[in-house]
NUTIFI-202662 format. One record per residue (C-alpha): residue number from 1; residue in one letter; x, y, z. Coordinates in pm, 1 decimal. Example, Ala and Ser with C-alpha at 12.3 -4.5 7.8 and 13.67 -1.06 7.14 Angstrom:
# NUTIFI-202662
[1, A, [1230.0, -450.0, 780.0]]
[2, S, [1367.0, -106.0, 714.0]]
This chain:
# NUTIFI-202662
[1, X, [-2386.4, -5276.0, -3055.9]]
[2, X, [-2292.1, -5063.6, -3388.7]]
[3, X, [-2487.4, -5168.0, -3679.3]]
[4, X, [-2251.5, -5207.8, -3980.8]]
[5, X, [-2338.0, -5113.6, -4314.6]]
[6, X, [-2482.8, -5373.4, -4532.1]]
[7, X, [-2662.8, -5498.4, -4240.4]]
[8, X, [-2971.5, -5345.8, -4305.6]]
[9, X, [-3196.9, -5321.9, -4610.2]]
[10, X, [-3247.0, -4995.8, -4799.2]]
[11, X, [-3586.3, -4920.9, -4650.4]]
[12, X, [-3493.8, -4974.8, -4323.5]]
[13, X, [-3211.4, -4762.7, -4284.4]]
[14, X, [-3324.9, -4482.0, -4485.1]]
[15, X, [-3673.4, -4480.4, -4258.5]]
[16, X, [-3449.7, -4482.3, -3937.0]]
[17, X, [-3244.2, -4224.4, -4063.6]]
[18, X, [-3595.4, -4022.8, -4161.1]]
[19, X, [-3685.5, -4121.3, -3786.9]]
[20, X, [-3375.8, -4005.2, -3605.9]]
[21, X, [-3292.5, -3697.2, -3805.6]]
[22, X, [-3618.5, -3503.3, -3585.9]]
[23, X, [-3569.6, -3711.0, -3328.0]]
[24, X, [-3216.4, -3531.5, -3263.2]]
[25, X, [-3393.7, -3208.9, -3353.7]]
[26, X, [-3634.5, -3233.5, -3035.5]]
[27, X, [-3340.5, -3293.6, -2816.6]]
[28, X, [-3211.9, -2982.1, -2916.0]]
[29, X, [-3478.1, -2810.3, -2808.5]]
[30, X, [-3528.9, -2984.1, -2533.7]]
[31, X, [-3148.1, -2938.1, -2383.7]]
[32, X, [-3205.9, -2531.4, -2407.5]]
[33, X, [-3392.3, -2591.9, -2106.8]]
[34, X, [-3093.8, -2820.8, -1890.4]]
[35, X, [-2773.7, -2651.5, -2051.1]]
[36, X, [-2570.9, -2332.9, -1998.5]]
[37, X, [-2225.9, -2252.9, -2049.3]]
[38, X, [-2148.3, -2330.9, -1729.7]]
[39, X, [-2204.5, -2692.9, -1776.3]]
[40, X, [-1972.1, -2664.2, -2126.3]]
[41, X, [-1652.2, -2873.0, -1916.4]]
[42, X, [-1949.4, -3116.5, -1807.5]]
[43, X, [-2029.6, -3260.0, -2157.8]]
[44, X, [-1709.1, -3244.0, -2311.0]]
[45, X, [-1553.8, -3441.9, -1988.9]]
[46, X, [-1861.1, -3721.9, -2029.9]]
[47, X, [-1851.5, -3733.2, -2365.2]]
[48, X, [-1495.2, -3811.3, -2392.0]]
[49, X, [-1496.0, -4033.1, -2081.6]]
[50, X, [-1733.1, -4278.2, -2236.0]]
[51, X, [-1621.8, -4286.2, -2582.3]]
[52, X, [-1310.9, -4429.6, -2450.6]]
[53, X, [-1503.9, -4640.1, -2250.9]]
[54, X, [-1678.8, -4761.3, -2559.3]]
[55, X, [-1305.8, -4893.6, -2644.7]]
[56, X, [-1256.3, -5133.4, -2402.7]]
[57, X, [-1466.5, -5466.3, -2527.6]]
[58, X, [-1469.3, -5712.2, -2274.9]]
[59, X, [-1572.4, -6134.3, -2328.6]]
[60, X, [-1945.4, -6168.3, -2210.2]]
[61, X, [-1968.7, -6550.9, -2406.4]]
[62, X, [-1800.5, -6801.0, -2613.0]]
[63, X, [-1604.5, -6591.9, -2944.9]]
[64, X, [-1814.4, -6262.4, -2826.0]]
[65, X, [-1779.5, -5929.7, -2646.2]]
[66, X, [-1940.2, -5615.7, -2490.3]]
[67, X, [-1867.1, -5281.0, -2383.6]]
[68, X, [-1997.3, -5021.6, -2189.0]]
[69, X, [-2227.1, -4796.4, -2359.9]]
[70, X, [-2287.7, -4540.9, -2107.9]]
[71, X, [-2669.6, -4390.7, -2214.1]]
[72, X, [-2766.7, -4446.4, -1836.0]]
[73, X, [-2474.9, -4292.6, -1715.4]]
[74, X, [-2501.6, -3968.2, -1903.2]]
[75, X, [-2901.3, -3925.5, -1864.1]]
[76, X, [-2805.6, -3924.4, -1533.8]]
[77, X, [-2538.2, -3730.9, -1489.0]]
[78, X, [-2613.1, -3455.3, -1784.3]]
[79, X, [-2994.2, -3487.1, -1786.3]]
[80, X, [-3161.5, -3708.1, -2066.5]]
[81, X, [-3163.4, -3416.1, -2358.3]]
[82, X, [-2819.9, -3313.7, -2346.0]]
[83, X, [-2714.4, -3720.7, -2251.3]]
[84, X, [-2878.3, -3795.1, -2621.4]]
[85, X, [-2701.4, -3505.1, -2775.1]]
[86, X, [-2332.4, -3656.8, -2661.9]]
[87, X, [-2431.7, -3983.4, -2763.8]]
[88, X, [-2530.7, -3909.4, -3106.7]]
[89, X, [-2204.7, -3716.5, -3107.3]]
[90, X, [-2043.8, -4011.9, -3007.5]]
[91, X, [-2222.8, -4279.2, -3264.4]]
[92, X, [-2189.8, -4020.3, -3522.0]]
[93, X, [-1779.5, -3943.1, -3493.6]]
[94, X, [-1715.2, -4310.7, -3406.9]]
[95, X, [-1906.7, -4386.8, -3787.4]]
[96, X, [-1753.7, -4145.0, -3990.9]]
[97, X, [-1403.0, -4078.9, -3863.9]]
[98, X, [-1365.8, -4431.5, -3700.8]]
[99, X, [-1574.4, -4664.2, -3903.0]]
[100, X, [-1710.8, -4797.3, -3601.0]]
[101, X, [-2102.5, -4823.6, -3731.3]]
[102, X, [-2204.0, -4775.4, -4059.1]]
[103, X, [-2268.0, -4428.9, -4221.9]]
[104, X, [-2629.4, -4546.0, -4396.4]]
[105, X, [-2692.9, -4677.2, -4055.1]]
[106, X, [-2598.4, -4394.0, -3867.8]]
[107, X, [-2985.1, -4357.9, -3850.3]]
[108, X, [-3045.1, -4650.2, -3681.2]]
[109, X, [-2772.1, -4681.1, -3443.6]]
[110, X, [-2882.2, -4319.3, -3318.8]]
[111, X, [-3202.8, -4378.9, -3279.0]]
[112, X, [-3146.0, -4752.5, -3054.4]]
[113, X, [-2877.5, -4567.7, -2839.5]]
[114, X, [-2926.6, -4233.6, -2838.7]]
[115, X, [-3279.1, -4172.4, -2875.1]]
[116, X, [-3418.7, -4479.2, -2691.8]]
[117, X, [-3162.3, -4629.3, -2566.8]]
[118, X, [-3076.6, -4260.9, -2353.4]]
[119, X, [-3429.7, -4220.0, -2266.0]]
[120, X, [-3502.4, -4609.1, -2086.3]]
[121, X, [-3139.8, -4539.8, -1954.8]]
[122, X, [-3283.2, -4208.0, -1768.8]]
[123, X, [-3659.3, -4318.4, -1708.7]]
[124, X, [-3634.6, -4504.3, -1391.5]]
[125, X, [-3445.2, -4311.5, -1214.7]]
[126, X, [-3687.7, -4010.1, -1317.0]]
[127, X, [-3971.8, -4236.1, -1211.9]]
[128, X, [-3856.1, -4354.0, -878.7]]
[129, X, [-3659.7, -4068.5, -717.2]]
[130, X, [-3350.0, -4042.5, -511.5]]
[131, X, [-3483.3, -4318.0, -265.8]]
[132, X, [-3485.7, -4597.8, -489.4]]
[133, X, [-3128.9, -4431.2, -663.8]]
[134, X, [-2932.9, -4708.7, -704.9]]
[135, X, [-3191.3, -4948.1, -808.5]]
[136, X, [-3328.7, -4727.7, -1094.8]]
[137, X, [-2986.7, -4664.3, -1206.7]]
[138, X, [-2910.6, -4997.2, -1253.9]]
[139, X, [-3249.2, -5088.6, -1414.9]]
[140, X, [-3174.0, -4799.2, -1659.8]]
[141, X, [-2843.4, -4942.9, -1753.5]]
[142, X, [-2985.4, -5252.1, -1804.6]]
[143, X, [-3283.3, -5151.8, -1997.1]]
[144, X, [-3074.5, -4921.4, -2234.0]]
[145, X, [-2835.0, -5204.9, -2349.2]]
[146, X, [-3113.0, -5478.5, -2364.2]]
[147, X, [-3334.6, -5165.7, -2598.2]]
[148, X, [-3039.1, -5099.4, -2787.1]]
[149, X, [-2962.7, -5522.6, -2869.3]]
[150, X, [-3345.3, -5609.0, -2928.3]]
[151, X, [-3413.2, -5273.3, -3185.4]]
[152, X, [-3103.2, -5429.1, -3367.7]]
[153, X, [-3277.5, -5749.5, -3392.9]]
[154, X, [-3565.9, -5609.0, -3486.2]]
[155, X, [-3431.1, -5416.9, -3762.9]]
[156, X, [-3214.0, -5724.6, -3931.4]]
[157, X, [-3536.7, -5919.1, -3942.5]]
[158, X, [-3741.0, -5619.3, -4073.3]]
[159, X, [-3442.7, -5593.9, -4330.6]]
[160, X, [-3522.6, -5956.9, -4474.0]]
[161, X, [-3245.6, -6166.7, -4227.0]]
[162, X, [-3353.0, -6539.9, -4189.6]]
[163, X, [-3247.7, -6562.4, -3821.0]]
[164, X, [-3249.5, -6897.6, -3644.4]]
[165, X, [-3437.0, -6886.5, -3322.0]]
[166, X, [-3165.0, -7002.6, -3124.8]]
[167, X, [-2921.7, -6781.7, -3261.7]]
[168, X, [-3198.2, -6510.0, -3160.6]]
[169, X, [-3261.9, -6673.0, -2848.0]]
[170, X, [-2836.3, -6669.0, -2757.1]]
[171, X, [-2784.2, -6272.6, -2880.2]]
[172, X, [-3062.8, -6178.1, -2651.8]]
[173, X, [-2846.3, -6389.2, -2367.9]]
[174, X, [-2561.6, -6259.6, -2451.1]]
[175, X, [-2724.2, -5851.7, -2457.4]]
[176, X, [-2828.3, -5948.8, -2102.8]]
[177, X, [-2504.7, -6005.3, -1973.6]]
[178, X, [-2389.6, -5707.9, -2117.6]]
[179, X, [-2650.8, -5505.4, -1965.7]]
[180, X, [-2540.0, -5643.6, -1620.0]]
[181, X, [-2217.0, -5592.9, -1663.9]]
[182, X, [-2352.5, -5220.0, -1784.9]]
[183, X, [-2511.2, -5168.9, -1487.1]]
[184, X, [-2238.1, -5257.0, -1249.2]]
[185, X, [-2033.0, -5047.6, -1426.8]]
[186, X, [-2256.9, -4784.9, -1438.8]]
[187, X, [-2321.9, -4777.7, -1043.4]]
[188, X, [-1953.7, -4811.2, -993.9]]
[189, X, [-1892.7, -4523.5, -1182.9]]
[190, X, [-2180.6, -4314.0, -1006.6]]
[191, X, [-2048.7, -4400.2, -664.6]]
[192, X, [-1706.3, -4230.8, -717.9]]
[193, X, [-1858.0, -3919.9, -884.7]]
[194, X, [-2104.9, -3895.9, -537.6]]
[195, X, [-1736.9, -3905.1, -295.7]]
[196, X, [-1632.4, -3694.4, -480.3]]
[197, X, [-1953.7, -3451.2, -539.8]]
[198, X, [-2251.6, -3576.5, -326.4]]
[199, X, [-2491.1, -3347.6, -539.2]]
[200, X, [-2347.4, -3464.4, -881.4]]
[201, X, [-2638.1, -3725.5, -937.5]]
[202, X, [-2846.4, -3604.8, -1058.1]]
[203, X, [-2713.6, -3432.0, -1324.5]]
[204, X, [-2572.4, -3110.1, -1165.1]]
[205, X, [-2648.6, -2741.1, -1265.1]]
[206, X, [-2234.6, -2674.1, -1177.6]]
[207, X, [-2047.0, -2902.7, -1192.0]]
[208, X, [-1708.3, -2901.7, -950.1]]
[209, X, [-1359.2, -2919.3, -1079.9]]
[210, X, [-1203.1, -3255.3, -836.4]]
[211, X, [-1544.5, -3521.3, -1015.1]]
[212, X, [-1429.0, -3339.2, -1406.0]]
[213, X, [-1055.9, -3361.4, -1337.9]]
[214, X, [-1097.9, -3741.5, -1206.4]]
[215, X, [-1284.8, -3824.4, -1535.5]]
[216, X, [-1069.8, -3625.9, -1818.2]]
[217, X, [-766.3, -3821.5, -1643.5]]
[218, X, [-937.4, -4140.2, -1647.3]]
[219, X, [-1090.5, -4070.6, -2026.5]]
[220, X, [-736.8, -3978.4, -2111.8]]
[221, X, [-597.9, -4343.3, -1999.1]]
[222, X, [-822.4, -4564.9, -2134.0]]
[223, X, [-851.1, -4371.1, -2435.5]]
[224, X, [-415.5, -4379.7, -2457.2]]
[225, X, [-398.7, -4753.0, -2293.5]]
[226, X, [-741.5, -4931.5, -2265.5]]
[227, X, [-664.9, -5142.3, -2569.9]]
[228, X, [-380.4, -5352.5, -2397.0]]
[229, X, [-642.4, -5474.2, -2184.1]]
[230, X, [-975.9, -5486.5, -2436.6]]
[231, X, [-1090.2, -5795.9, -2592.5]]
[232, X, [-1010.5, -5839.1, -2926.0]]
[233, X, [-1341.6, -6094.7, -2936.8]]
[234, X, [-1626.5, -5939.8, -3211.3]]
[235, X, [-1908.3, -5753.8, -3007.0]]
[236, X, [-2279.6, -5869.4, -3016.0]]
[237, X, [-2374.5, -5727.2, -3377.5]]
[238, X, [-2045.4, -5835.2, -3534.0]]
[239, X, [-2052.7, -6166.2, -3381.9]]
[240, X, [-2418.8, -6214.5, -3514.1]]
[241, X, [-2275.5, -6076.9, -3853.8]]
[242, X, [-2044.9, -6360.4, -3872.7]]
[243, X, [-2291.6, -6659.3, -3770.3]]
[244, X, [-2530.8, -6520.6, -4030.0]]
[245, X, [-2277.6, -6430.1, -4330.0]]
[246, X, [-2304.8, -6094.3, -4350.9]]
[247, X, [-1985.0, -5851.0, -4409.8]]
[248, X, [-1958.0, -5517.9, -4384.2]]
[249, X, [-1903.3, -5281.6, -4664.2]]
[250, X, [-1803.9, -4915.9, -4656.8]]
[251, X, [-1738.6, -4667.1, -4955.7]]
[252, X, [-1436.2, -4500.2, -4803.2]]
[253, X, [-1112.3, -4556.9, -4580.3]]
[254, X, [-1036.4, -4347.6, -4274.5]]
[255, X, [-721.2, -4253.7, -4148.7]]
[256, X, [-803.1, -4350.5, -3822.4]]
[257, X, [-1018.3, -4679.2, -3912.0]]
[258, X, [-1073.9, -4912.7, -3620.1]]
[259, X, [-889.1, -4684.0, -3412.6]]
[260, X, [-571.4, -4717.8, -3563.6]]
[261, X, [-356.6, -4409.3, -3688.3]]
[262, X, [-51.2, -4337.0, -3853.0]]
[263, X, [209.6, -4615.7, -4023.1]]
[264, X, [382.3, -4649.7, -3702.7]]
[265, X, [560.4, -4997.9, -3621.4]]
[266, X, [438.0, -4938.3, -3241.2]]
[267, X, [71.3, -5080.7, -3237.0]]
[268, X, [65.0, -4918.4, -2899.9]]
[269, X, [168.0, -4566.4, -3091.2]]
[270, X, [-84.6, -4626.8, -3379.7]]
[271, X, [-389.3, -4688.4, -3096.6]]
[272, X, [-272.6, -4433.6, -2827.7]]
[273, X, [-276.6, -4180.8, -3121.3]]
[274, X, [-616.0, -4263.6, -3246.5]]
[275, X, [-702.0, -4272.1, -2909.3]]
[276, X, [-604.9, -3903.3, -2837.7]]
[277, X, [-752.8, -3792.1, -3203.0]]
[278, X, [-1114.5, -3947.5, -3065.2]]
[279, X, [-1080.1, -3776.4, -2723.1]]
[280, X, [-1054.1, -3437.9, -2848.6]]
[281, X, [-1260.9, -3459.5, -3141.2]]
[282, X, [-1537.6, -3554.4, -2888.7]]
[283, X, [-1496.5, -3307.9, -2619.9]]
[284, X, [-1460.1, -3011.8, -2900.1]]
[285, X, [-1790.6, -3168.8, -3082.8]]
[286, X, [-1997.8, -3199.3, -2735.6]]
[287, X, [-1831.2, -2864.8, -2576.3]]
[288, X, [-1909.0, -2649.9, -2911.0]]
[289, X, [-2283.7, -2809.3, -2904.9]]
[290, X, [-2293.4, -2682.6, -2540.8]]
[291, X, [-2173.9, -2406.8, -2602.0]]
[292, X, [-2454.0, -2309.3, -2888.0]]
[293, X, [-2734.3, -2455.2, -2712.0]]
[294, X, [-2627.6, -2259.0, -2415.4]]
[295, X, [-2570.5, -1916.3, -2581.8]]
[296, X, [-2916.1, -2001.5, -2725.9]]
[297, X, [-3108.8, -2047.4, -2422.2]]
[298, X, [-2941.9, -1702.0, -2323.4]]
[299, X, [-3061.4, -1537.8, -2570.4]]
Protein backbone atom coordinates (compact mmCIF):
# COMPACT_ATOMS: atom_id res chain seq x y z
CA UNK A 1 0.00 0.00 0.00
CA UNK A 2 3.32 2.31 0.38
CA UNK A 3 3.92 4.35 -2.59
CA UNK A 4 7.65 4.10 -3.54
CA UNK A 5 9.57 6.86 -4.76
CA UNK A 6 9.79 7.29 -8.41
CA UNK A 7 6.30 6.25 -8.61
CA UNK A 8 4.86 9.44 -8.84
CA UNK A 9 5.54 12.51 -10.97
CA UNK A 10 6.99 15.70 -9.51
CA UNK A 11 3.70 17.57 -9.41
CA UNK A 12 1.92 15.05 -7.89
CA UNK A 13 3.85 14.34 -5.00
CA UNK A 14 4.90 17.72 -4.18
CA UNK A 15 0.89 18.82 -4.31
CA UNK A 16 0.11 15.81 -1.93
CA UNK A 17 2.77 16.67 0.23
CA UNK A 18 1.34 20.58 0.07
CA UNK A 19 -2.09 18.72 0.82
CA UNK A 20 -1.11 16.56 3.75
CA UNK A 21 1.30 18.86 5.50
CA UNK A 22 -2.24 21.00 6.94
CA UNK A 23 -4.04 18.18 6.75
CA UNK A 24 -1.84 16.70 9.76
CA UNK A 25 -1.97 20.19 11.23
CA UNK A 26 -5.93 20.00 11.73
CA UNK A 27 -5.57 16.71 13.40
CA UNK A 28 -3.56 18.24 15.84
CA UNK A 29 -5.92 20.42 16.77
CA UNK A 30 -8.47 18.36 16.56
CA UNK A 31 -6.88 15.48 19.05
CA UNK A 32 -6.56 18.39 21.94
CA UNK A 33 -10.07 17.73 22.27
CA UNK A 34 -9.89 13.41 22.61
CA UNK A 35 -6.32 13.18 24.31
CA UNK A 36 -4.88 13.54 27.82
CA UNK A 37 -2.05 12.09 29.45
CA UNK A 38 -3.91 9.56 30.70
CA UNK A 39 -4.45 7.98 27.40
CA UNK A 40 -0.31 8.40 26.74
CA UNK A 41 0.09 4.10 27.28
CA UNK A 42 -3.05 3.99 24.82
CA UNK A 43 -1.28 5.36 21.67
CA UNK A 44 2.03 4.18 22.20
CA UNK A 45 0.52 0.43 22.78
CA UNK A 46 -1.67 0.91 19.25
CA UNK A 47 0.78 2.43 17.54
CA UNK A 48 3.31 -0.16 18.08
CA UNK A 49 0.78 -3.01 17.86
CA UNK A 50 -0.07 -2.21 14.30
CA UNK A 51 3.17 -1.26 12.93
CA UNK A 52 4.16 -4.73 13.57
CA UNK A 53 1.12 -5.75 12.20
CA UNK A 54 1.97 -3.85 9.08
CA UNK A 55 4.96 -6.58 8.96
CA UNK A 56 3.24 -9.52 8.44
CA UNK A 57 2.25 -9.56 4.43
CA UNK A 58 0.09 -12.26 3.73
CA UNK A 59 -0.80 -13.86 -0.25
CA UNK A 60 -4.25 -12.28 -1.28
CA UNK A 61 -3.52 -13.46 -5.36
CA UNK A 62 -1.22 -15.00 -7.75
CA UNK A 63 2.78 -13.36 -7.03
CA UNK A 64 0.94 -10.65 -4.59
CA UNK A 65 0.33 -9.76 -0.95
CA UNK A 66 -1.46 -7.64 1.72
CA UNK A 67 -1.27 -6.63 5.16
CA UNK A 68 -3.21 -5.21 7.70
CA UNK A 69 -3.25 -1.57 7.81
CA UNK A 70 -5.13 -0.90 10.85
CA UNK A 71 -6.78 2.94 10.13
CA UNK A 72 -10.23 1.36 11.21
CA UNK A 73 -8.89 -0.16 14.07
CA UNK A 74 -7.29 2.87 15.62
CA UNK A 75 -10.25 5.46 14.70
CA UNK A 76 -11.96 3.24 16.69
CA UNK A 77 -10.19 2.48 19.40
CA UNK A 78 -8.22 6.05 19.85
CA UNK A 79 -10.85 8.29 18.21
CA UNK A 80 -10.28 9.40 14.48
CA UNK A 81 -7.81 12.60 15.34
CA UNK A 82 -5.41 10.97 17.45
CA UNK A 83 -5.92 7.41 15.08
CA UNK A 84 -4.49 9.82 12.07
CA UNK A 85 -1.78 11.19 14.25
CA UNK A 86 -0.28 7.39 14.94
CA UNK A 87 -0.66 6.57 11.50
CA UNK A 88 1.22 9.33 10.03
CA UNK A 89 3.71 8.42 12.73
CA UNK A 90 3.70 5.14 11.47
CA UNK A 91 3.96 5.94 7.44
CA UNK A 92 6.38 8.55 8.34
CA UNK A 93 9.08 6.27 10.57
CA UNK A 94 8.41 3.24 8.33
CA UNK A 95 9.72 5.87 5.15
CA UNK A 96 12.55 7.35 6.61
CA UNK A 97 14.13 4.90 9.03
CA UNK A 98 12.74 1.75 7.19
CA UNK A 99 12.45 2.68 3.59
CA UNK A 100 9.17 1.26 3.54
CA UNK A 101 7.39 4.23 1.27
CA UNK A 102 9.11 6.77 -0.34
CA UNK A 103 10.31 10.05 1.37
CA UNK A 104 8.93 12.50 -1.73
CA UNK A 105 5.87 10.44 -1.31
CA UNK A 106 5.56 10.61 2.20
CA UNK A 107 2.84 13.19 1.17
CA UNK A 108 0.82 10.99 -0.52
CA UNK A 109 0.94 7.90 1.39
CA UNK A 110 -0.22 10.15 4.47
CA UNK A 111 -2.78 11.63 3.04
CA UNK A 112 -4.50 7.93 1.40
CA UNK A 113 -3.96 6.28 4.89
CA UNK A 114 -3.85 8.58 7.36
CA UNK A 115 -5.92 11.36 6.39
CA UNK A 116 -8.60 9.51 4.36
CA UNK A 117 -7.94 6.37 4.72
CA UNK A 118 -8.39 6.98 9.00
CA UNK A 119 -11.38 9.03 8.47
CA UNK A 120 -13.69 6.28 6.02
CA UNK A 121 -12.06 3.75 8.53
CA UNK A 122 -13.92 5.73 11.55
CA UNK A 123 -17.08 7.15 9.62
CA UNK A 124 -19.43 4.32 9.80
CA UNK A 125 -19.14 3.41 12.89
CA UNK A 126 -19.66 7.25 13.89
CA UNK A 127 -22.66 7.18 11.59
CA UNK A 128 -24.42 4.10 12.72
CA UNK A 129 -23.85 3.77 16.49
CA UNK A 130 -23.17 0.95 18.83
CA UNK A 131 -26.22 -1.06 17.38
CA UNK A 132 -25.01 -1.62 14.06
CA UNK A 133 -21.09 -2.02 15.80
CA UNK A 134 -19.83 -4.72 14.12
CA UNK A 135 -21.18 -4.00 10.78
CA UNK A 136 -19.77 -0.41 10.61
CA UNK A 137 -16.54 -1.64 11.80
CA UNK A 138 -16.13 -3.88 9.21
CA UNK A 139 -17.41 -1.49 6.46
CA UNK A 140 -14.75 0.97 7.81
CA UNK A 141 -12.01 -1.53 7.41
CA UNK A 142 -13.04 -2.22 4.20
CA UNK A 143 -13.56 1.21 2.96
CA UNK A 144 -10.12 2.43 4.37
CA UNK A 145 -8.04 -0.21 2.43
CA UNK A 146 -10.20 -0.01 -0.82
CA UNK A 147 -9.62 4.41 -0.30
CA UNK A 148 -6.15 3.87 0.36
CA UNK A 149 -5.61 1.26 -3.11
CA UNK A 150 -7.92 3.46 -5.47
CA UNK A 151 -6.09 7.16 -4.34
CA UNK A 152 -2.87 5.16 -5.35
CA UNK A 153 -4.32 4.47 -8.63
CA UNK A 154 -5.43 7.60 -9.03
CA UNK A 155 -2.27 9.25 -8.39
CA UNK A 156 0.01 6.87 -10.87
CA UNK A 157 -2.38 7.81 -13.63
CA UNK A 158 -2.43 11.54 -12.64
CA UNK A 159 1.48 11.06 -12.63
CA UNK A 160 1.48 10.11 -16.50
CA UNK A 161 1.32 5.88 -15.94
CA UNK A 162 -0.19 4.15 -19.09
CA UNK A 163 -2.14 1.54 -17.07
CA UNK A 164 -3.87 -1.32 -18.85
CA UNK A 165 -7.45 -1.66 -17.85
CA UNK A 166 -7.16 -5.04 -16.81
CA UNK A 167 -4.21 -4.59 -14.86
CA UNK A 168 -6.46 -1.71 -13.21
CA UNK A 169 -9.36 -3.82 -13.19
CA UNK A 170 -7.10 -6.94 -11.17
CA UNK A 171 -5.32 -4.30 -8.45
CA UNK A 172 -8.74 -3.09 -7.59
CA UNK A 173 -9.58 -7.12 -7.07
CA UNK A 174 -6.86 -7.74 -5.42
CA UNK A 175 -7.38 -4.24 -2.82
CA UNK A 176 -10.76 -5.91 -2.21
CA UNK A 177 -9.55 -8.93 -0.85
CA UNK A 178 -7.33 -7.18 1.21
CA UNK A 179 -9.93 -5.06 2.61
CA UNK A 180 -11.84 -8.29 3.63
CA UNK A 181 -9.25 -9.81 4.98
CA UNK A 182 -8.81 -6.13 6.84
CA UNK A 183 -11.96 -6.29 8.14
CA UNK A 184 -11.91 -9.72 9.61
CA UNK A 185 -8.95 -8.89 11.13
CA UNK A 186 -10.05 -5.84 12.34
CA UNK A 187 -13.32 -7.34 14.11
CA UNK A 188 -11.20 -10.11 15.42
CA UNK A 189 -9.04 -7.85 16.99
CA UNK A 190 -11.99 -5.64 18.47
CA UNK A 191 -13.65 -8.67 19.96
CA UNK A 192 -10.70 -9.57 22.27
CA UNK A 193 -10.13 -5.93 23.36
CA UNK A 194 -14.27 -5.93 24.37
CA UNK A 195 -13.50 -9.51 26.82
CA UNK A 196 -11.18 -8.00 27.95
CA UNK A 197 -12.62 -4.22 28.42
CA UNK A 198 -16.36 -4.13 27.40
CA UNK A 199 -16.16 -0.20 27.30
CA UNK A 200 -12.88 -0.13 25.20
CA UNK A 201 -14.82 0.43 21.81
CA UNK A 202 -15.22 3.06 21.41
CA UNK A 203 -12.17 4.57 21.94
CA UNK A 204 -11.91 4.81 25.79
CA UNK A 205 -11.22 7.99 27.94
CA UNK A 206 -8.92 5.34 30.40
CA UNK A 207 -7.85 2.85 29.20
CA UNK A 208 -7.26 -0.48 31.63
CA UNK A 209 -3.97 -2.15 32.11
CA UNK A 210 -5.10 -6.35 31.22
CA UNK A 211 -6.51 -4.89 27.00
CA UNK A 212 -2.67 -2.61 26.93
CA UNK A 213 -0.64 -5.44 28.44
CA UNK A 214 -2.38 -8.10 25.93
CA UNK A 215 -1.41 -5.79 22.97
CA UNK A 216 2.35 -4.57 23.92
CA UNK A 217 2.91 -8.52 24.34
CA UNK A 218 1.34 -9.32 21.18
CA UNK A 219 3.11 -6.07 19.30
CA UNK A 220 6.26 -7.34 20.89
CA UNK A 221 5.91 -10.96 19.07
CA UNK A 222 5.05 -10.19 15.84
CA UNK A 223 7.27 -7.37 15.77
CA UNK A 224 10.40 -10.08 17.18
CA UNK A 225 8.83 -13.22 15.09
CA UNK A 226 6.05 -12.25 12.58
CA UNK A 227 8.47 -12.50 9.69
CA UNK A 228 8.89 -16.40 9.91
CA UNK A 229 5.41 -16.52 9.05
CA UNK A 230 4.92 -13.24 6.50
CA UNK A 231 4.84 -13.60 2.87
CA UNK A 232 7.72 -12.72 1.17
CA UNK A 233 5.19 -12.09 -2.10
CA UNK A 234 5.42 -8.01 -3.27
CA UNK A 235 2.28 -6.12 -1.81
CA UNK A 236 -0.35 -4.42 -4.11
CA UNK A 237 1.78 -1.19 -5.11
CA UNK A 238 5.01 -3.15 -5.55
CA UNK A 239 3.42 -5.83 -7.44
CA UNK A 240 1.80 -3.15 -9.80
CA UNK A 241 5.40 -1.56 -9.87
CA UNK A 242 6.73 -4.62 -11.37
CA UNK A 243 3.91 -5.35 -14.12
CA UNK A 244 4.32 -1.73 -15.17
CA UNK A 245 8.32 -1.31 -15.02
CA UNK A 246 8.74 0.97 -12.57
CA UNK A 247 11.68 0.69 -9.78
CA UNK A 248 12.13 2.38 -6.92
CA UNK A 249 14.83 4.82 -6.24
CA UNK A 250 15.95 6.34 -2.95
CA UNK A 251 18.87 8.88 -2.22
CA UNK A 252 20.07 7.21 0.94
CA UNK A 253 20.61 3.73 2.77
CA UNK A 254 19.22 2.99 6.21
CA UNK A 255 20.60 0.94 8.71
CA UNK A 256 17.57 -0.73 9.26
CA UNK A 257 16.30 -0.89 5.44
CA UNK A 258 13.51 -3.37 4.84
CA UNK A 259 13.60 -4.19 8.34
CA UNK A 260 16.81 -5.66 8.47
CA UNK A 261 19.58 -4.57 11.08
CA UNK A 262 22.95 -5.26 11.94
CA UNK A 263 25.58 -7.74 9.84
CA UNK A 264 24.42 -10.61 11.78
CA UNK A 265 24.59 -14.22 10.07
CA UNK A 266 21.10 -14.96 11.98
CA UNK A 267 18.37 -13.51 9.55
CA UNK A 268 16.13 -14.16 12.47
CA UNK A 269 18.68 -11.77 14.68
CA UNK A 270 18.94 -9.11 11.86
CA UNK A 271 14.74 -8.94 11.67
CA UNK A 272 13.96 -9.48 15.44
CA UNK A 273 16.37 -6.50 15.97
CA UNK A 274 14.84 -4.23 13.47
CA UNK A 275 11.82 -5.39 14.76
CA UNK A 276 12.47 -4.16 18.38
CA UNK A 277 14.23 -0.76 16.92
CA UNK A 278 10.56 -0.08 15.06
CA UNK A 279 8.57 -0.95 18.23
CA UNK A 280 10.10 1.52 20.38
CA UNK A 281 10.76 4.14 18.01
CA UNK A 282 6.93 4.09 17.51
CA UNK A 283 5.61 3.97 20.93
CA UNK A 284 8.27 6.89 22.02
CA UNK A 285 7.11 8.94 18.68
CA UNK A 286 3.16 8.37 19.41
CA UNK A 287 3.61 8.53 23.44
CA UNK A 288 5.76 11.95 23.21
CA UNK A 289 2.94 13.34 20.62
CA UNK A 290 0.43 12.37 23.38
CA UNK A 291 2.06 13.56 25.70
CA UNK A 292 2.33 17.32 24.04
CA UNK A 293 -1.05 17.36 22.74
CA UNK A 294 -2.18 16.40 26.14
CA UNK A 295 -0.13 18.90 28.24
CA UNK A 296 -1.58 21.29 25.60
CA UNK A 297 -5.14 20.74 26.04
CA UNK A 298 -4.24 21.26 29.86
CA UNK A 299 -3.06 24.21 29.51
Amino acid sequence: MHIPDNFLSTPVWAALDAVAVPAVGLMIKRAGRDTDESRIPLLGVMGAFVFAAQMINFPVGVGTSGHLVGGALLACTLGIAPASLVMTAIIAIQAIVFQDGGILALGANVFNMAIVGVLLGGWPYRTWGAASKKRAIFLGAFLSVMASGSLALGELTLSGIAMPRPLALTSLGLFAISALIEGAITISVVQVLERMNPRFVPAPERPRGPALATFGAAALLLGLAGFLIASRLPDGIQNLGLQLGLASKTAFHSPLADYSAGSFDSLWLRRATAGLAGLLLIYSVCAATARVIGRRRSA
